[in-house]
N, C-alpha and C positions, 0 to 999 in steps of 0.2 A: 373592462367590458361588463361585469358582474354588475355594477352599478346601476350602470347603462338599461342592461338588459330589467332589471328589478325597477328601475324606473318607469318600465316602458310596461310592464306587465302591471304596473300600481296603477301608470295613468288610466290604461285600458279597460280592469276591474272597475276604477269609480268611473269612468264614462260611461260602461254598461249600466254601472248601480244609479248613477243620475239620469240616465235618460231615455232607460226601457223599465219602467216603473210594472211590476207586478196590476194585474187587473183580473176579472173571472176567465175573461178569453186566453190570457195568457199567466197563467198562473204559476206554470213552472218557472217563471223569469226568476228564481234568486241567483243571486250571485254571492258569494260569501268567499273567503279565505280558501276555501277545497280548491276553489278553480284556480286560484293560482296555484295552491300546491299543483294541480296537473298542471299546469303549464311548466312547472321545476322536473317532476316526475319524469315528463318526457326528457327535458334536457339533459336530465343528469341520467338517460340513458344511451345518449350519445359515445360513441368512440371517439375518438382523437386523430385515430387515423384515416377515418372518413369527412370529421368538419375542422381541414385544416388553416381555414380561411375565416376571418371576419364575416363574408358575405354569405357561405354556406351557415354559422351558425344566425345569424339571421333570417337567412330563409327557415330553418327548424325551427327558429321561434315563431316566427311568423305560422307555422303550420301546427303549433301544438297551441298558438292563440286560436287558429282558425276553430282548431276542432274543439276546442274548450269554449268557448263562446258565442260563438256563430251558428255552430252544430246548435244551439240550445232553441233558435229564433224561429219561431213558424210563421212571422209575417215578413214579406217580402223586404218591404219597407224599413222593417230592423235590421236586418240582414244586411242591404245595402249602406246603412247608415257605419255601423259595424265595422264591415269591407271598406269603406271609406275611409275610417279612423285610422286602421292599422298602419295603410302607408303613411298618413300624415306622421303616426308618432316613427313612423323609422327612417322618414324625411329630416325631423328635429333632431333625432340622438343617434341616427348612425347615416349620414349625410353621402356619404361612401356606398351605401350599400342600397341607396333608392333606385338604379338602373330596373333593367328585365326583370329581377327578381320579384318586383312588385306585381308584375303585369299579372291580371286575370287571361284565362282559367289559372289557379293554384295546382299544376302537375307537381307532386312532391312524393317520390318514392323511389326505393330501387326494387323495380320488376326483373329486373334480368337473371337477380340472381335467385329467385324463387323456384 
């Protein structure tokens, strides 16, 4: 799954870095190496006995891709493009895990035990 997952965070980075190009309006768009380390960061703060499943550790990655890249977009229109990518690439490499868990809104927390 390690592959998998590292495959799916490389594709994701150079899609962001080819096709939301920095400009004056949007200037914050870099994308470098950090943002995947945060996408690791979060994972490897996961427990074991909360993502015992293929399909929960997917949804977390999917939710620390959200927030590492998506969080970054202020035009609509990147955003959605973005949002768009994510399930394709976890349509191609975790083919199992495209059901519900894709579907927008992204609900992804435990409140209850706050």
């Amino acid at each position: 799954m390690t592959t998998k997952i590292t495959e799916a965070s490389i594709s994701l980075w150079a899609y962001c870095l080819a096709n939301l190009p920095r400009t004056p309006m949007k200037f914050h768009y870099m994308f470098n190496l950090r943002d995947l380390s945060s996408i690791y960061q979060g994972l490897c703060r996961s427990r074991i006995d909360k993502y015992k499943t293929l399909n929960d550790f997917v949804k977390l990655w999917r939710n620390e891709a959200t927030r590492t890249f998506v969080d970054k977009l202020c035009d609509l229109g990147d955003v959605e493009k973005v949002s768009n990518y994510i399930p394709e690439l976890v349509k191609g490499l975790f083919p199992n895990c495209a059901g519900d868990d894709m579907d927008e809104p992204m609900i992804y927390g435990d409140f209850a035990k706050t």
